[in-house]
N, CA, C and O atoms as a GROMACS GRO file, in nm:
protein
  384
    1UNK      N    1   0.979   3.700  -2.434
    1UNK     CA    2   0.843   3.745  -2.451
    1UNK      C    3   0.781   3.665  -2.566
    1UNK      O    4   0.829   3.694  -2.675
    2UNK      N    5   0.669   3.552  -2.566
    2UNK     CA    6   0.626   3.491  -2.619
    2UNK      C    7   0.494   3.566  -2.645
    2UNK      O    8   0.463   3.652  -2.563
    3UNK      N    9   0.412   3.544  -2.750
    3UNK     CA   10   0.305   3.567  -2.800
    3UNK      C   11   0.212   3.466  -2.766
    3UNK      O   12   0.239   3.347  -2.782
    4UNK      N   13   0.071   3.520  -2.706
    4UNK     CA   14  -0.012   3.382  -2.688
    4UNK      C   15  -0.109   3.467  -2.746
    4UNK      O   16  -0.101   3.577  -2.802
    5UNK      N   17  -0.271   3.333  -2.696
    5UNK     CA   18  -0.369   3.399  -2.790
    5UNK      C   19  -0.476   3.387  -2.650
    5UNK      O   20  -0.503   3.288  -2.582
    6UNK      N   21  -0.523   3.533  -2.638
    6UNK     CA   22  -0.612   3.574  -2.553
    6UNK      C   23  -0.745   3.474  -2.518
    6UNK      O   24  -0.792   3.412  -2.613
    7UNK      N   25  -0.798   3.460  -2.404
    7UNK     CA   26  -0.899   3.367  -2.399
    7UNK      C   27  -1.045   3.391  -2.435
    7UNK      O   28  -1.143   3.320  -2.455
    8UNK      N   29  -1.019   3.517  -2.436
    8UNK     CA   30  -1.182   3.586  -2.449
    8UNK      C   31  -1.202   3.608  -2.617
    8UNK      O   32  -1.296   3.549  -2.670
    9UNK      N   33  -1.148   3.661  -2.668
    9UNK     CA   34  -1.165   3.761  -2.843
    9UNK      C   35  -1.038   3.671  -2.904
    9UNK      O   36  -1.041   3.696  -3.025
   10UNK      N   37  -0.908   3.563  -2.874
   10UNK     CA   38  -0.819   3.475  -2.953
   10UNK      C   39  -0.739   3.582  -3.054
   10UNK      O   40  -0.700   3.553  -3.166
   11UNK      N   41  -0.722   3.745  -2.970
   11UNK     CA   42  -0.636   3.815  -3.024
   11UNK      C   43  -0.483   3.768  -2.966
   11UNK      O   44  -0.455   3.745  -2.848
   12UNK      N   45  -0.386   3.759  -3.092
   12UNK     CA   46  -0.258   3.773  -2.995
   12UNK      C   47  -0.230   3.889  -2.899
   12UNK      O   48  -0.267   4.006  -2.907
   13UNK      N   49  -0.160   3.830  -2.811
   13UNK     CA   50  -0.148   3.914  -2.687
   13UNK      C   51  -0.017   3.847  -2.620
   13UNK      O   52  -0.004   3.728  -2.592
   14UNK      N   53   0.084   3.959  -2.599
   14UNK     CA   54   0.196   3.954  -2.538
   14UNK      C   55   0.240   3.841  -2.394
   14UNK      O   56   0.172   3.867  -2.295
   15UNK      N   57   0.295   3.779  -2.384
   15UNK     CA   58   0.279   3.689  -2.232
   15UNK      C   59   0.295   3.759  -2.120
   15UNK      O   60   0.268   3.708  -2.011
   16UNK      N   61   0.345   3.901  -2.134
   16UNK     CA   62   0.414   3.961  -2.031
   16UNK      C   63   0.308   4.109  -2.004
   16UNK      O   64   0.350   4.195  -1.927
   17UNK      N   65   0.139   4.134  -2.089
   17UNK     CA   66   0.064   4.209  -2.117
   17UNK      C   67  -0.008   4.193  -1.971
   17UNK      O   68   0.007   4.087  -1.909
   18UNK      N   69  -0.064   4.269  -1.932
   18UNK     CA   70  -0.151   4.266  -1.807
   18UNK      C   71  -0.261   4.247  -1.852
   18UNK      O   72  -0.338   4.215  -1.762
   19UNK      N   73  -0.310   4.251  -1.954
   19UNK     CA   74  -0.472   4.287  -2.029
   19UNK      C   75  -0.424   4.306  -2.204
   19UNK      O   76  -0.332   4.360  -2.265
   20UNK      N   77  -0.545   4.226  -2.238
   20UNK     CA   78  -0.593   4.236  -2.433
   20UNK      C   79  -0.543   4.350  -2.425
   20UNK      O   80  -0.508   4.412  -2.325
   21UNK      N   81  -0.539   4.378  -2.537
   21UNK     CA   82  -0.501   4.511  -2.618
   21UNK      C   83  -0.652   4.528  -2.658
   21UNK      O   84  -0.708   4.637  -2.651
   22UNK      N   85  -0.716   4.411  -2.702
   22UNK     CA   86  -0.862   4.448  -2.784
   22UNK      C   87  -0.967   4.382  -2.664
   22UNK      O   88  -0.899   4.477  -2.626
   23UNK      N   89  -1.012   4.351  -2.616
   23UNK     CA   90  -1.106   4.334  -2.502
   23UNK      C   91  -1.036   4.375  -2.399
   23UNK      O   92  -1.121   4.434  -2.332
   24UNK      N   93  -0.965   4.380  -2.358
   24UNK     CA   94  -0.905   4.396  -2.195
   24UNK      C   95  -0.914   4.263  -2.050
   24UNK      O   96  -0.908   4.266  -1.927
   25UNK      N   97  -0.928   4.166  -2.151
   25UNK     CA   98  -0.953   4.048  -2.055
   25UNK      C   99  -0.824   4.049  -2.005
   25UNK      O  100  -0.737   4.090  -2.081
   26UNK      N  101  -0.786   4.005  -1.870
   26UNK     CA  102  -0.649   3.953  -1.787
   26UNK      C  103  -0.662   3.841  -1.820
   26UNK      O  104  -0.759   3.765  -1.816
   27UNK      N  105  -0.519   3.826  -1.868
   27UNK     CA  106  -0.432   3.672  -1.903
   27UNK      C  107  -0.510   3.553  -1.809
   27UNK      O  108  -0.545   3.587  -1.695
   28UNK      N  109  -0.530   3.457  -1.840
   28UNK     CA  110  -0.544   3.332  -1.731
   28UNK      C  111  -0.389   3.306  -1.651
   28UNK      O  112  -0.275   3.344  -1.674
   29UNK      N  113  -0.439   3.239  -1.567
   29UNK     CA  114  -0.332   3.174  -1.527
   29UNK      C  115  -0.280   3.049  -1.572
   29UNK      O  116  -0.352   2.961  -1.619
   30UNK      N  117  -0.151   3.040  -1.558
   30UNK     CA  118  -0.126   2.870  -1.613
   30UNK      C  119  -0.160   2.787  -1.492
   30UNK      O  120  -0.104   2.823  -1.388
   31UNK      N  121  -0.255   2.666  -1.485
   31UNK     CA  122  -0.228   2.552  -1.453
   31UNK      C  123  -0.084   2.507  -1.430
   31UNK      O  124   0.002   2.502  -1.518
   32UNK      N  125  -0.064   2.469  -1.278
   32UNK     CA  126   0.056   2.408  -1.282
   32UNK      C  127   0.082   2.236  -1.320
   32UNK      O  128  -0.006   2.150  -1.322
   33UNK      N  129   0.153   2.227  -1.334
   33UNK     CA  130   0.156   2.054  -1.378
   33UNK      C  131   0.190   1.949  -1.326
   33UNK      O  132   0.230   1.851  -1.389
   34UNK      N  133   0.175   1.957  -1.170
   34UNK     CA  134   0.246   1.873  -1.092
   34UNK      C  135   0.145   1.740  -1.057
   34UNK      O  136   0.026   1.749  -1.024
   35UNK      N  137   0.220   1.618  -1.070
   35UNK     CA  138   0.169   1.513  -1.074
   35UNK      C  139   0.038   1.457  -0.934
   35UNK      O  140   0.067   1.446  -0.814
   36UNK      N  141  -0.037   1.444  -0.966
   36UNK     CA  142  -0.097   1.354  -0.851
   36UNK      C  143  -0.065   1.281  -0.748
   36UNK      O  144  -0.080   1.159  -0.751
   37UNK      N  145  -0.017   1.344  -0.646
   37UNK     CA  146   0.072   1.249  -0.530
   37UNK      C  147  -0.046   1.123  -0.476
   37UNK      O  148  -0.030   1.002  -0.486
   38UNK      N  149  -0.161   1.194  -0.419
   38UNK     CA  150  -0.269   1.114  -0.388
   38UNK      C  151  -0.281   0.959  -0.456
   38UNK      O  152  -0.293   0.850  -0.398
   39UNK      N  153  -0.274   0.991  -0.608
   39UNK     CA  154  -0.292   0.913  -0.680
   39UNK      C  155  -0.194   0.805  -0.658
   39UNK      O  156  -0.229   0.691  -0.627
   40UNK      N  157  -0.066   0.841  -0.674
   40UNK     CA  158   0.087   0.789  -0.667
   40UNK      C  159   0.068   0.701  -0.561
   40UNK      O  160   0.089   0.580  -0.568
   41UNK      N  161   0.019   0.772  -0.449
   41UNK     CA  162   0.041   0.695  -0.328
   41UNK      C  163  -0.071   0.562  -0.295
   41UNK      O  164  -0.057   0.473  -0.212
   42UNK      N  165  -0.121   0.572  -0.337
   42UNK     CA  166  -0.291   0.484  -0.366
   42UNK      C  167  -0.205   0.364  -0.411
   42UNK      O  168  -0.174   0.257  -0.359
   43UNK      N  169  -0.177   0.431  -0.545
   43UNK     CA  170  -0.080   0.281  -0.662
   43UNK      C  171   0.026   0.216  -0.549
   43UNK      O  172   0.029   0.097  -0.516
   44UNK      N  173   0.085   0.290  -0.514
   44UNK     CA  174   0.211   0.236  -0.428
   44UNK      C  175   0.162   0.131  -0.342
   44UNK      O  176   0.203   0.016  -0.324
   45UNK      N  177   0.012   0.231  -0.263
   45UNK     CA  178  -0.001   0.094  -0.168
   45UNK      C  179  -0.045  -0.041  -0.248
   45UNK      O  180   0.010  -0.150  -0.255
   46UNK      N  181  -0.156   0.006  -0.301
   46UNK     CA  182  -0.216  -0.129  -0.410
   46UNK      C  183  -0.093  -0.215  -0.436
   46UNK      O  184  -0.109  -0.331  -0.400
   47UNK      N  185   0.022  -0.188  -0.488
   47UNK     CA  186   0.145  -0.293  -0.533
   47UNK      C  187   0.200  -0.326  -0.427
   47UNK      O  188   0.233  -0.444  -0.435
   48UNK      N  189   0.228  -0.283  -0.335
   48UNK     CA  190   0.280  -0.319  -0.191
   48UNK      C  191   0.179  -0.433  -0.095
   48UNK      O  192   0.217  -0.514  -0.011
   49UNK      N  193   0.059  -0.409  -0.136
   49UNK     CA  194  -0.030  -0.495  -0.063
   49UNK      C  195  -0.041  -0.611  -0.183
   49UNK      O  196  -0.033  -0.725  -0.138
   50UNK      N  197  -0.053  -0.603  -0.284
   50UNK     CA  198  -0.025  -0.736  -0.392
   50UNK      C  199   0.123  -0.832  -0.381
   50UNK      O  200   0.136  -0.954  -0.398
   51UNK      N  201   0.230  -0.725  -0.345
   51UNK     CA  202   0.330  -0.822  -0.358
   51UNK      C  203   0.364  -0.880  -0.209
   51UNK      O  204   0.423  -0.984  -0.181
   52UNK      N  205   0.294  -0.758  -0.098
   52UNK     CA  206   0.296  -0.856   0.080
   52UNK      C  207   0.204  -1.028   0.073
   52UNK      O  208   0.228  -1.143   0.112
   53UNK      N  209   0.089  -0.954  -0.002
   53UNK     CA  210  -0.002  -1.081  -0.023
   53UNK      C  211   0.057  -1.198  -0.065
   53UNK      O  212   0.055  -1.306  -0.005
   54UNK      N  213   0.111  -1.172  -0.175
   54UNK     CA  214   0.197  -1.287  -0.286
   54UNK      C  215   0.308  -1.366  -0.171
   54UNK      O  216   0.318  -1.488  -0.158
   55UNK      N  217   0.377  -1.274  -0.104
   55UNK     CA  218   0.499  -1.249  -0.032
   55UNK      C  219   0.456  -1.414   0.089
   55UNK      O  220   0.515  -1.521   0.104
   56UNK      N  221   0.345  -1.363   0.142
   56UNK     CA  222   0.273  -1.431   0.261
   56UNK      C  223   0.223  -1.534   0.254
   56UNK      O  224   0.224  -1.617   0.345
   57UNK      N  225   0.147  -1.556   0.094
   57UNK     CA  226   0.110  -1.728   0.079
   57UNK      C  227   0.234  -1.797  -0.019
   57UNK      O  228   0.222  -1.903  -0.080
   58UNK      N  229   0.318  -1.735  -0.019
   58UNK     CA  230   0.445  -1.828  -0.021
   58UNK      C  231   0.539  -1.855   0.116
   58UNK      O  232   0.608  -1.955   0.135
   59UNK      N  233   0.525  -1.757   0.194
   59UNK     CA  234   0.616  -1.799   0.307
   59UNK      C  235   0.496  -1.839   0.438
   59UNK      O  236   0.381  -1.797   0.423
   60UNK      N  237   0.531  -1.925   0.570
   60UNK     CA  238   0.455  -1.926   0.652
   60UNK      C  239   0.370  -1.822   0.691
   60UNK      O  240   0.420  -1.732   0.758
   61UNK      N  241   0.284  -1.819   0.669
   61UNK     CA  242   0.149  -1.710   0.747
   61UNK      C  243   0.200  -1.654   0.860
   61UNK      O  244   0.220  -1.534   0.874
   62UNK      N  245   0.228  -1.768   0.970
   62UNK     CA  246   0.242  -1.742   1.104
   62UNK      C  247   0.372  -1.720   1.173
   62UNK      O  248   0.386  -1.729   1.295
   63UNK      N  249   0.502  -1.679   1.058
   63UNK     CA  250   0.646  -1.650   1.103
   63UNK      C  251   0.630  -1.530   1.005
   63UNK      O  252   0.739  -1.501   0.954
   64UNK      N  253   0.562  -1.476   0.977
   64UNK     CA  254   0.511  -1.322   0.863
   64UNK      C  255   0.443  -1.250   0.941
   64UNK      O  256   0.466  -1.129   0.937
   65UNK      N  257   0.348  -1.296   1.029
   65UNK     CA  258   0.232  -1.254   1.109
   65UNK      C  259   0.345  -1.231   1.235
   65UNK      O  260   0.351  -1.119   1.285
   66UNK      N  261   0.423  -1.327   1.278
   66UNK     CA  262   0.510  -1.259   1.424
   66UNK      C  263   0.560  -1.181   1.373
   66UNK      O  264   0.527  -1.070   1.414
   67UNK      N  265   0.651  -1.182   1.272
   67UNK     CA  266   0.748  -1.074   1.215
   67UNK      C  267   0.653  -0.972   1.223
   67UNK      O  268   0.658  -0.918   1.334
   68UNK      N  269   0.577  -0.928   1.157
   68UNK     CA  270   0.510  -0.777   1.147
   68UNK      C  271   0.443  -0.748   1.311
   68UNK      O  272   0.443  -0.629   1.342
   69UNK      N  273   0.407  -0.808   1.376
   69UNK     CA  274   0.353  -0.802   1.539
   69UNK      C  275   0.487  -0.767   1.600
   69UNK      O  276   0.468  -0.693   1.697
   70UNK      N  277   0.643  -0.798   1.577
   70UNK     CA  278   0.775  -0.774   1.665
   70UNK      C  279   0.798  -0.646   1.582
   70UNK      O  280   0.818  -0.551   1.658
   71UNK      N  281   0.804  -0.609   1.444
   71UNK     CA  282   0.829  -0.495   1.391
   71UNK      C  283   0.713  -0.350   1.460
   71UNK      O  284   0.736  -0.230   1.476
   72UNK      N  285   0.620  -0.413   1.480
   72UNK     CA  286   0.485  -0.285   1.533
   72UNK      C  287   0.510  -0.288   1.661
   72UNK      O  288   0.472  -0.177   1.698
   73UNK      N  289   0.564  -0.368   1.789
   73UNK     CA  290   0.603  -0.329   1.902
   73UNK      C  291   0.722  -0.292   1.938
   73UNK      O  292   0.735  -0.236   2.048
   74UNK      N  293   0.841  -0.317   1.846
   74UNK     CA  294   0.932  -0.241   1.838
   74UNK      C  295   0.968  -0.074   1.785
   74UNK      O  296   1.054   0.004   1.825
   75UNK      N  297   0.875  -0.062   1.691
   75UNK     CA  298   0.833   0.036   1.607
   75UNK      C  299   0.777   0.160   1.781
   75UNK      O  300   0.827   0.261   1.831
   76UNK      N  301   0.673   0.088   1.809
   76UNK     CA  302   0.603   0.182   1.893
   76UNK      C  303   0.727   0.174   2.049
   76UNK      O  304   0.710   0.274   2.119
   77UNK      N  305   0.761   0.144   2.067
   77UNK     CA  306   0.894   0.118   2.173
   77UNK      C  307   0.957   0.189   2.124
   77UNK      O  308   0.951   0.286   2.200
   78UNK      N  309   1.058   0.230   1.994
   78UNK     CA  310   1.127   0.280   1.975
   78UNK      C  311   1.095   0.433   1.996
   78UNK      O  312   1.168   0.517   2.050
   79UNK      N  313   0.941   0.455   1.931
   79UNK     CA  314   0.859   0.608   1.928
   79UNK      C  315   0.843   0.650   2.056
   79UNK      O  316   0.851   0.771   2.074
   80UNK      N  317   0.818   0.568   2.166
   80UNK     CA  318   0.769   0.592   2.305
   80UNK      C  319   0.935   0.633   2.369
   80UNK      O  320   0.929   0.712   2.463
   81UNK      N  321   1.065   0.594   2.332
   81UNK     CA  322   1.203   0.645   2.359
   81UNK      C  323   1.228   0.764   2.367
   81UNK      O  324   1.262   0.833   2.462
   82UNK      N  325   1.187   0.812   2.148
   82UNK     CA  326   1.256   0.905   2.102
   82UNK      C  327   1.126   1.014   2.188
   82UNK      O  328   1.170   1.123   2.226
   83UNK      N  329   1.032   0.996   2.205
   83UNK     CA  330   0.938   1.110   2.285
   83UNK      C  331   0.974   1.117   2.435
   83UNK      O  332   0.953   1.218   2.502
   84UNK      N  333   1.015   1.035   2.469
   84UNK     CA  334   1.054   1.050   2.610
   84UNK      C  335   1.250   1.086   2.604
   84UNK      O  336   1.315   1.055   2.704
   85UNK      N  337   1.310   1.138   2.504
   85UNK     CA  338   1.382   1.193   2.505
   85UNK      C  339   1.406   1.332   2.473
   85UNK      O  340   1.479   1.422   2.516
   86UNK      N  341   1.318   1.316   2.380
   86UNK     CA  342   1.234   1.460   2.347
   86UNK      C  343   1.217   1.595   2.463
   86UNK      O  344   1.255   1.709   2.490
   87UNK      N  345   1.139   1.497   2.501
   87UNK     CA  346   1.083   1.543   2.690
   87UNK      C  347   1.163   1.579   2.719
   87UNK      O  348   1.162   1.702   2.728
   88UNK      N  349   1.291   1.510   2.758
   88UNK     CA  350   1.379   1.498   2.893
   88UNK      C  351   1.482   1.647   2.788
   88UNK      O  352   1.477   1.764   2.827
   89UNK      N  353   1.535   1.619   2.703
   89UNK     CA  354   1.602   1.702   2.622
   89UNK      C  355   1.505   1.885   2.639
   89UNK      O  356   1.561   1.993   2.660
   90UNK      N  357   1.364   1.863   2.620
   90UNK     CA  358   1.338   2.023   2.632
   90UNK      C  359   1.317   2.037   2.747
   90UNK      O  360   1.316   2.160   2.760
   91UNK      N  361   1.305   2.008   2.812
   91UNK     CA  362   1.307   2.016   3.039
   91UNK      C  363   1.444   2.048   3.041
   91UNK      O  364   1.460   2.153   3.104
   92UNK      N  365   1.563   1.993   2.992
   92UNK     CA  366   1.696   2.037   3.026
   92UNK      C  367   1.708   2.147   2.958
   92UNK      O  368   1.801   2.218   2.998
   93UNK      N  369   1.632   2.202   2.842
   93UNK     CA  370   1.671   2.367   2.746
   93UNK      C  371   1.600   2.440   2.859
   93UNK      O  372   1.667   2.535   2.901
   94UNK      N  373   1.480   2.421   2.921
   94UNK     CA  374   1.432   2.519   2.979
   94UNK      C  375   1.519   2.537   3.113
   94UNK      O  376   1.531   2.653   3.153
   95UNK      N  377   1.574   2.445   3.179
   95UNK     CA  378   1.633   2.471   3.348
   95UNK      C  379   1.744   2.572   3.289
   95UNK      O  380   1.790   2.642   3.379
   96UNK      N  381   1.803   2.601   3.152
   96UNK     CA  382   1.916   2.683   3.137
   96UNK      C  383   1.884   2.815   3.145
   96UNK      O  384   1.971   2.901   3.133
   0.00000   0.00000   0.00000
């Protein structure tokens, strides 16, 4: 049980008090402190697109450019599998 100081009148007031003792204001709530993912993820891309960039006018343009065109039709091939196994897998739960 920590002692804080009320927001309304800056009487101490118990952490565990429902209400002042001397105004009757209810405690605030704490703010939680969890980091900015949004943010995080913004930065991530920004450095990921600086170091692909960097990445690309050092290596051929056009053996970077197939590579990512064979990775995105393999990518979507692979997704178009696992859904059509998907499928076939809940059609066989239901015939049971």
């Amino acid at each position: 049980m920590a002692l804080i100081k009320c927001h309304e009148c800056g009487n101490d007031v118990s952490s565990e008090a429902q209400a002042c003792p001397k105004c009757g204001a209810a405690p605030q709530k704490e703010k939680s402190k969890k980091p900015d993912t949004s943010q995080n993820i913004a930065i991530s891309c920004l450095v990921i697109g600086i170091l692909m960039a960097g990445w690309m006018e050092y290596m051929d343009f056009n053996r970077i450019f197939n590579a990512i065109v064979t990775l995105l039709v393999m990518g979507n091939l692979y997704g178009g599998l696992l859904k059509l196994f998907a499928a076939d897998k809940l059609a066989n739960s239901k015939k049971l």
